[in-house]
N, C-alpha and C positions, 0 to 999 in steps of 0.2 A: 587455477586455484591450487597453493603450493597444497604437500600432504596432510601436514598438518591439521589445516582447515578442512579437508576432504574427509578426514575419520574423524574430525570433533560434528562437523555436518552428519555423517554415516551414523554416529553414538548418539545425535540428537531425534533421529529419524527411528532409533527403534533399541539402542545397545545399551550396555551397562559402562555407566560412567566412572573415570577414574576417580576413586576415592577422595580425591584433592578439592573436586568439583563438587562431589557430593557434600562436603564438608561446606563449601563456599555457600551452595544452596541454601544450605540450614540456618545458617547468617542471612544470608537474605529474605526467605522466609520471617526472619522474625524480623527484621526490618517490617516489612509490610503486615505483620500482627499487630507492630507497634503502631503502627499509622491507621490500621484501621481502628484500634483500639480509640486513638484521639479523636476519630470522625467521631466514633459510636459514641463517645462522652461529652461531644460537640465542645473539646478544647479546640482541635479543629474546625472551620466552619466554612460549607460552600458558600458563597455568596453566589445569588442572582441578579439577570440580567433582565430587565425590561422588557423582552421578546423571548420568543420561542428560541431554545437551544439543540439542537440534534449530535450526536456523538457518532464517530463511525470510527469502529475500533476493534482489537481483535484480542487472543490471549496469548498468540505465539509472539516469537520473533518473526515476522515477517512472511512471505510468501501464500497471504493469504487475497491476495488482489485487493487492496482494503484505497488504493489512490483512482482503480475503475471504479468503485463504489461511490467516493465520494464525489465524483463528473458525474455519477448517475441519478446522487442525491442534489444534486446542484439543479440537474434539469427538469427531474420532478419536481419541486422545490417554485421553480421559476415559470414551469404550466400549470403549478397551481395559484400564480398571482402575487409571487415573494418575491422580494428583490434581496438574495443569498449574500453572506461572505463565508469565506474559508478563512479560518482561524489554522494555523499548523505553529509547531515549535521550529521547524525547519531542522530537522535530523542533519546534521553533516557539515551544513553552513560553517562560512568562515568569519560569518559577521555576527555582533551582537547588540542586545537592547530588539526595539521594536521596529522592523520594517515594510513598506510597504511594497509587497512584487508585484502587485498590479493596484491600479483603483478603480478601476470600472473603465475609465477610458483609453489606459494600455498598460501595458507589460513594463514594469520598473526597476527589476531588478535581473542579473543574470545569475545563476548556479550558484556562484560563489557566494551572494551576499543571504539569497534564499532557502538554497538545500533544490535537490531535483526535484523531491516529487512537488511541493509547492510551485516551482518552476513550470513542471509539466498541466496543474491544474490551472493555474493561469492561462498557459498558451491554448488548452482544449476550451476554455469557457471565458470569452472574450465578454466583454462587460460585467467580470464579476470580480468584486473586491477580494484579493487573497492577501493576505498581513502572515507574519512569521513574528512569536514571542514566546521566549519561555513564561511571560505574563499574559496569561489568555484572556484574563479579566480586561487586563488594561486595551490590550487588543480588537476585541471585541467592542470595547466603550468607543474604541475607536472610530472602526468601522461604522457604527452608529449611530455618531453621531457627528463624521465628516463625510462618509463614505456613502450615506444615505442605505444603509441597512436594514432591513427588516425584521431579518431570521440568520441565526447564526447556525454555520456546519463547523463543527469541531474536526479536523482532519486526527485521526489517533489520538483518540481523546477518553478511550475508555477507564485508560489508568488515571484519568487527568479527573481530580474530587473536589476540585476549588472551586468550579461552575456548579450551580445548578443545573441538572438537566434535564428535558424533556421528555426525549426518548433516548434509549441505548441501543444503537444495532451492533452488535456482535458480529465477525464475521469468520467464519473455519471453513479449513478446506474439508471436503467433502468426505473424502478418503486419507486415513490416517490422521485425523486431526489437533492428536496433543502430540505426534510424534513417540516419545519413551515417557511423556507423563510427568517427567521430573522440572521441577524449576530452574531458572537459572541460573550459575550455569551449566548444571549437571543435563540442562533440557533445554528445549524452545518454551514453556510454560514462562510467560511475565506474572503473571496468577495463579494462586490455584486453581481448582476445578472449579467450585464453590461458589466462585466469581461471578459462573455463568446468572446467578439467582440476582444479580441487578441488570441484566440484559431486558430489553425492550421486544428483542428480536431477534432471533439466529436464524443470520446467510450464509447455509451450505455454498461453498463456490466449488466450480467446475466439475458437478458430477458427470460420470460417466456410465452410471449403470443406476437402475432402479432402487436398487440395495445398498447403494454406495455409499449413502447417511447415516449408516446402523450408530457407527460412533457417535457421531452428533447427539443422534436423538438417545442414547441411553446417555451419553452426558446430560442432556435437558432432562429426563426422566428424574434422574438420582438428585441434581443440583439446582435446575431451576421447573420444576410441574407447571406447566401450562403453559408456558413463552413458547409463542408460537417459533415456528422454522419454515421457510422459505427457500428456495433453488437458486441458482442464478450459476448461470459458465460464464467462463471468460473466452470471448470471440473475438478471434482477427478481424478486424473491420478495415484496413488502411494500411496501405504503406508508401512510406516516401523514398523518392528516388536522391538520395543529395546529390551525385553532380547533375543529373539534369535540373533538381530543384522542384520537381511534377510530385503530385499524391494520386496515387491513382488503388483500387481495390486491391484487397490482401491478396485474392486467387490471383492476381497474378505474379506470384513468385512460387505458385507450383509450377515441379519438374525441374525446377531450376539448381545449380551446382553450386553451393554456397559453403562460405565458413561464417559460422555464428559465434556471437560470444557476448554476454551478459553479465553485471556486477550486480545480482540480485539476490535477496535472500535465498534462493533456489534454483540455479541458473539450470539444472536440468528439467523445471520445467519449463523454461523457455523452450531448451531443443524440445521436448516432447510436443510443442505446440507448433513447432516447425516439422518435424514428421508428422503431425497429424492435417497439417494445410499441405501437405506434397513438396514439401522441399524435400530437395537430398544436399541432406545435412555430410558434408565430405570433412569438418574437421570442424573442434567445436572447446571451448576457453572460456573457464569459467571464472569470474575474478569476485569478489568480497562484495557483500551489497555498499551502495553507497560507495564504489572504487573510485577514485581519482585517479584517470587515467595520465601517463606521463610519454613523452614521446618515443621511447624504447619501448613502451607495449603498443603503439597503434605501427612501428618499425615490427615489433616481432608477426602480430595480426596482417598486415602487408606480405613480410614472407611467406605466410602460410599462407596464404591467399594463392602467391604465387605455386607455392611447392603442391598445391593440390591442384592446380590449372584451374582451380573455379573465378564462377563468373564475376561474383561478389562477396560480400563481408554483409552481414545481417545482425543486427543487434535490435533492444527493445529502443521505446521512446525514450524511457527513463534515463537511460544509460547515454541517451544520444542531447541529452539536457547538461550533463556535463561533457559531453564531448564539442558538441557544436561549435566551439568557438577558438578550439586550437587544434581543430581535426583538418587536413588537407584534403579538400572536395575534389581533388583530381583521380582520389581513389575511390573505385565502385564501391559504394556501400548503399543496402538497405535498412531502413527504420521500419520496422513493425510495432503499428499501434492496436491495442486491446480497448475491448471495451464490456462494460458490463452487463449481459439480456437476462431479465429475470426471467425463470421457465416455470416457478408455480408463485402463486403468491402477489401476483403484482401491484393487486386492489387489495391486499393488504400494509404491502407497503406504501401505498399512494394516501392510505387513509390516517398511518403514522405520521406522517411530512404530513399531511392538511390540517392534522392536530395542533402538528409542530408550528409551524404557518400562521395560524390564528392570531 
């Protein structure tokens, strides 16, 4: 990650923003006054779908686990007798209009035409329809009526007001949740606080101490009183070996000498999640979420591999959904997949999605 991006991350995470930004915000802010103003006057108007709608969405820019969420709502979803699609925009993609990355019976698209994390929902939930549109309506209708749909999951769909929807799960990380509070781009804030008061649900992710939701819950205190709040970490469950081409459990890539590196909204905490399974993390490359790798960074990732004598290279799934297809398998590398275990709350959220489902 050049500097640049390092202290606009560091300023998001808790600093005071260059005046330039803050200025920008303030434009932006009323952007989103003016829209919400159109909903409230209903010149704008959501339209509804047929079936049950579920949204899985968050208020930051990213790094709030919000793609293990929605394989989590997929599989509830599908023991309680639905048959799911994932709706996404496809963040990143290089293709446009409406497409299908899988249909139930496989995987249709690669990286390029999808976006990764649509990409990576597909390949984790095999017989379920994933479509990518900046028209979600049309998407949707889609899915329902080629795709044999039941129940739609909105992947990042909080900011998304053209559907009707169900339910809203919200989801923030546990500790430090709005970062410095400010909107974009003076902040990670895509909303204001305020926001929270159309949430269905708030998914603390990845606490680590008893107390670690204070933020959360005075957020829901002040902006939304009674929406309930729920636990959930994000757990190593899998990792792939690419040259051998095996999956085998995440423990076993403790103790091991590795160099990491992740294009995620928050790539330290990927590493944190590689010292907390027992890797020794020996050098570590943080690049842009959504990064497109190009063959002088998986050359430069090589040398360092080399110059630290470790044993492999270790990156996330996500990261390994754009790489896959121009990455050389003769170099040791690991994929660590996450997944998401709710730790309170779970018959509450099961009782959301059977609503949804109906």
């Amino acid at each position: 990650m050049d500097e640049a991006r390092a202290r606009l991350a560091r300023t998001w995470e808790g600093g005071e923003p260059p005046r330039s930004l803050a200025i920008a915000a303030s434009g932006y802010r009323g952007l989103l006054q003016a829209r919400d103003w159109l909903y409230r006057r209903r010149i704008l108007e959501s339209r509804a779908l047929p079936c049950g709608v579920v949204s899985i969405g968050n208020l930051t820019l990213g790094g709030t686990g919000k793609t293990p969420a929605v394989v989590c709502a997929v599989e509830t979803l599908k023991e309680l007798g639905a048959r799911p699609a994932v709706i996404s925009r496809g963040y990143g993609r290089r293709s446009r209009g409406l497409h299908v990355v899988a249909d139930g019976d496989a995987v249709r698209a690669g990286a390029d035409e999808a976006g990764d994390e649509p990409l990576l929902v597909a390949r984790r939930l095999p017989g379920t329809p994933v479509l990518v549109s900046k028209n979600r309506y049309e998407a949707a209708r889609h899915a329902l009526t080629r795709l044999g749909a039941t129940t739609i999951v909105l992947d990042d769909g909080f900011q998304h007001r053209s559907l009707v929807k169900h339910a809203e799960i919200v989801l923030a990380r546990a500790e430090n949740p709005w970062g410095n509070g400010r909107l974009f781009p003076a902040g990670p804030l895509r909303e204001p606080l305020d926001s929270l008061g159309r949430a269905t649900l708030i998914v603390a992710t990845g606490p680590r101490r008893s107390d670690s939701i204070s933020e959360v819950e005075a957020a829901r205190d002040r902006w939304a009183p009674g929406v309930p709040i729920v636990h959930a970490a994000h757990e190593p469950y899998r990792s792939l070996d690419v040259q051998r081409g095996e999956t085998e459990p995440a423990r076993v890539l403790a103790a091991k000498r590795l160099v990491g590196f992740a294009g995620i909204a928050y790539p330290e905490a990927f590493r944190r999640t590689l010292a907390q399974l027992g890797v020794e993390v020996v050098d570590f490359q943080g690049f842009a979420d959504h990064y497109r790798y190009r063959r002088r960074d998986i050359a430069d990732l090589t040398a360092r591999l080399r110059h630290a004598r470790a044993e492999a290279l270790v990156t996330t799934e996500k990261d390994w959904m754009r790489l896959g297809e121009r990455f050389n398998r003769t170099i040791p590398l690991y994929v660590l997949s996450i997944r998401t275990v709710l730790g309170s709350g779970e018959e509450l959220w099961r009782d959301i999605l059977r609503q949804v489902s109906r």
